[in-house]
DOZARO-421610 format. One line per field, with one value per residue (C-alpha): residue number from 1; residue in one letter; y, z, x. Coordinates in Angstrom, 2 decimals, padded with zeros to 5 digits. Example, Ala and Ser with C-alpha at 12.3 -4.5 7.8 and 13.67 -1.06 7.14 Angstrom:
BEGIN
seq	1, 2
type	A, S
py	-004.50, -001.06
pz	007.80, 007.14
px	012.30, 013.67
//
This chain:
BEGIN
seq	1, 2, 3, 4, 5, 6, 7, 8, 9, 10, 11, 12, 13, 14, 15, 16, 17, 18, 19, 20, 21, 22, 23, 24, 25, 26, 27, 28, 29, 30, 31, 32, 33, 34, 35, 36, 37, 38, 39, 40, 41, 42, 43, 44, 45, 46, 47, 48, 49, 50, 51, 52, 53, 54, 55, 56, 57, 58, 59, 60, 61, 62, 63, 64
type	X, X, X, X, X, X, X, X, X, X, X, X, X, X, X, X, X, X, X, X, X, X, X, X, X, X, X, X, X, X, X, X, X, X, X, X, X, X, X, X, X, X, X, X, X, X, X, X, X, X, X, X, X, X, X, X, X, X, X, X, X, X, X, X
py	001.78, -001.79, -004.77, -006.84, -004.17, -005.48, -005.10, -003.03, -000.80, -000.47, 000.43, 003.25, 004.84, 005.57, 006.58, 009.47, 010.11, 010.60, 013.08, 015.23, 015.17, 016.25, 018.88, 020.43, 019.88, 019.11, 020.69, 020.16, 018.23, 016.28, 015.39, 013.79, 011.24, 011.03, 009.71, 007.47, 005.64, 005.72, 003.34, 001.05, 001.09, 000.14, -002.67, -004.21, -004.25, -005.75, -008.46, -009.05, -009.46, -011.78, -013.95, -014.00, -014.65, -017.38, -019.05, -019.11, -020.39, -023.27, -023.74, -023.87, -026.38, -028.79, -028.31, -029.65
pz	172.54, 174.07, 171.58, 174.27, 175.28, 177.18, 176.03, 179.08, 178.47, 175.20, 176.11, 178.81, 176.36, 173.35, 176.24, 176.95, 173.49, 173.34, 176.32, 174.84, 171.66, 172.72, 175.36, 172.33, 174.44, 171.27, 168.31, 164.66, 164.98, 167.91, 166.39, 163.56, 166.12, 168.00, 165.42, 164.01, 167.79, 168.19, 164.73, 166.18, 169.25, 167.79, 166.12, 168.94, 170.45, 167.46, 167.35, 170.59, 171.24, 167.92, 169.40, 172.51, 170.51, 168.59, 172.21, 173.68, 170.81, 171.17, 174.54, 174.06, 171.30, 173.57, 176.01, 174.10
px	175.70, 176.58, 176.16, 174.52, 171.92, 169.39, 165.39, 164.76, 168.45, 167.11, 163.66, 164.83, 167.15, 163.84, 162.19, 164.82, 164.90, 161.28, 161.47, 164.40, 162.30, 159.28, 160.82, 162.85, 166.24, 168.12, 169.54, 169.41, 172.78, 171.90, 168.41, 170.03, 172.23, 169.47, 167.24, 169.91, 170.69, 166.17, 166.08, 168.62, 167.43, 163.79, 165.30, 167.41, 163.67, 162.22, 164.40, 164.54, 160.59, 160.53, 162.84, 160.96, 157.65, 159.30, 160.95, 157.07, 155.11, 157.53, 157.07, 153.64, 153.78, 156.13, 153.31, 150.55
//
């Protein structure tokens, strides 16, 4: 996984997870990585939209 993954990167790579997941494509050993790489993943995203939340409220505030 990059370090400078973007939000959407991020987003498209759960998404696959998801899919593998719920079409049983992956083994027990797989499952494990994939679940690992899905928790970073969600907290890239996290991170990423609270940081975005944070940049608009300011906006916002300078607007007013």
């Amino acid at each position: 996984m990059k370090e400078k993954e973007s939000y959407n990167e991020s987003i498209e790579k759960l998404r696959k997870i998801v899919s593998d997941l719920e079409q049983g494509e992956l083994d027990i050993d797989e499952l494990s990585e994939k679940m690992k790489e899905a928790g970073i993943l969600i907290k890239v995203c996290k991170e990423k939209l609270t940081v975005a939340d944070e940049e608009v409220k300011k906006i916002l505030e300078e607007l007013q």
